[in-house]
Wavefront OBJ file of the C-alpha trace (Angstrom):
o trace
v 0.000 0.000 0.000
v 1.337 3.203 -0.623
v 2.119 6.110 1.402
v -0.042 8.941 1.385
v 0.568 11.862 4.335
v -3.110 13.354 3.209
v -5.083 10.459 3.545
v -3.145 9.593 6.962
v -3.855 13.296 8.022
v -7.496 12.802 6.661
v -7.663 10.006 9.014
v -6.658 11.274 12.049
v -8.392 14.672 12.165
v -11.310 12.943 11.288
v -11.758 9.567 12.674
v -13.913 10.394 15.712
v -16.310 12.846 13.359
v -16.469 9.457 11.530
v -17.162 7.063 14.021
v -20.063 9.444 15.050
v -21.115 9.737 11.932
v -21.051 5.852 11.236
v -22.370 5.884 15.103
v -25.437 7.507 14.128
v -26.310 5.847 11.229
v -25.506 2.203 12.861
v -26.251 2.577 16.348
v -23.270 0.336 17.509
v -19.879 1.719 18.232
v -17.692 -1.268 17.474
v -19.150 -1.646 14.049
v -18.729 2.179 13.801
v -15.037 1.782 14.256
v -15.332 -1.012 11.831
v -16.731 0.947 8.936
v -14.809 3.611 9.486
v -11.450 1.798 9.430
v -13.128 0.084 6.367
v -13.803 3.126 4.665
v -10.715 4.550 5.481
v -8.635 1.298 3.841
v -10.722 2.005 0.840
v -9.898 5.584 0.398
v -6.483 4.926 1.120
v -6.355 3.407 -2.329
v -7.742 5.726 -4.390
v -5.707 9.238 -5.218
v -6.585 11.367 -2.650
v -5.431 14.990 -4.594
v -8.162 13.805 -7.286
v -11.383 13.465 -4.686
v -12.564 17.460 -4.091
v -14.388 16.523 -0.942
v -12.774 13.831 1.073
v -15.108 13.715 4.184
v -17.834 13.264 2.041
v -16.468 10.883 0.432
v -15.656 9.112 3.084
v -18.855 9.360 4.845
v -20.322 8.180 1.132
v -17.856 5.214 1.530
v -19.025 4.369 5.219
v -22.382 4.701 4.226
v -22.315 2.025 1.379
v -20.400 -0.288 3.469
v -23.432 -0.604 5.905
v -25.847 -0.677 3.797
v -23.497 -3.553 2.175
v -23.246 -4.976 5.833
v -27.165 -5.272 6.058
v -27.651 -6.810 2.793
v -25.659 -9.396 3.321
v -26.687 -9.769 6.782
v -30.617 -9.871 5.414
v -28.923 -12.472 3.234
v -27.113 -14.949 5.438
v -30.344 -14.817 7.960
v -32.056 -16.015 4.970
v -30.346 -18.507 4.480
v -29.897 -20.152 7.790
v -33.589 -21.718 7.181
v -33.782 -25.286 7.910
v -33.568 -27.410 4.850
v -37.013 -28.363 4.828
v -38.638 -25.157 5.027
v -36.272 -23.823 2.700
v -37.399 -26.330 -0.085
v -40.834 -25.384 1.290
v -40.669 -21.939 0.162
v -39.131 -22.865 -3.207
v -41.798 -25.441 -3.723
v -44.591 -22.442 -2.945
v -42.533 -19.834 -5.229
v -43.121 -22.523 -8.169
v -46.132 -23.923 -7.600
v -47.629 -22.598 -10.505
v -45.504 -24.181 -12.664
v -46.599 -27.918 -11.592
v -50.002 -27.521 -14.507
v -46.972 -27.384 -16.789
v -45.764 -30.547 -15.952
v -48.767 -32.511 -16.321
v -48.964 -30.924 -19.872
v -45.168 -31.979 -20.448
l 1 2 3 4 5 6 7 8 9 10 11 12 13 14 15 16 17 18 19 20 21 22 23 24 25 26 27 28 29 30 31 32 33 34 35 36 37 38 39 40 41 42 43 44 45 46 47 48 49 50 51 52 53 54 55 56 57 58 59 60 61 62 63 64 65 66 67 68 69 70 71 72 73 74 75 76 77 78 79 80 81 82 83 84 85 86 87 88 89 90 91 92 93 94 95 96 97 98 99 100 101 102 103 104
């Protein structure tokens, strides 16, 4: 990774704006911290003299990643169905295709 003194400097005269920011929008502190120092890793990547407005970036960055956290925690509760129940629901979701199989 390189080295980049504004996106370090970014980072540390920011973080706790951050955290509160990610704070709000979360409502847990440790995953605060988490998307922040996420968000952070991911900006560190990018060119920092191109990106005009780097806390807002940021905060767009932190943003995503919950809303990326969510999905995918929607997702894996989803998932976690017992097997029968979960071939239950897929069995409802095609139920109208069974008079197509008596045709076939």
């Amino acid at each position: 990774m390189k080295s980049d003194p504004l996106s370090h400097r970014l980072y540390a005269t920011h973080r706790n704006t951050l955290i509160s920011y990610a704070h709000r929008l979360c409502g847990d502190k440790g995953i605060a911290e988490d998307l922040v120092h996420d968000a952070w890793l991911l900006f560190h990547r990018q060119n920092s003299a191109e990106i005009l407005a780097p806390l807002s970036y940021l905060k767009t960055i932190i943003r995503n990643l919950l809303f990326d956290r969510r999905r995918r925690s929607t997702f894996e509760s989803t998932t976690e169905a017992p097997f029968e129940q979960a071939i239950g629901n897929v069995d409802a979701d095609f139920s109208h295709l069974r008079q197509f199989r008596v045709i076939l």
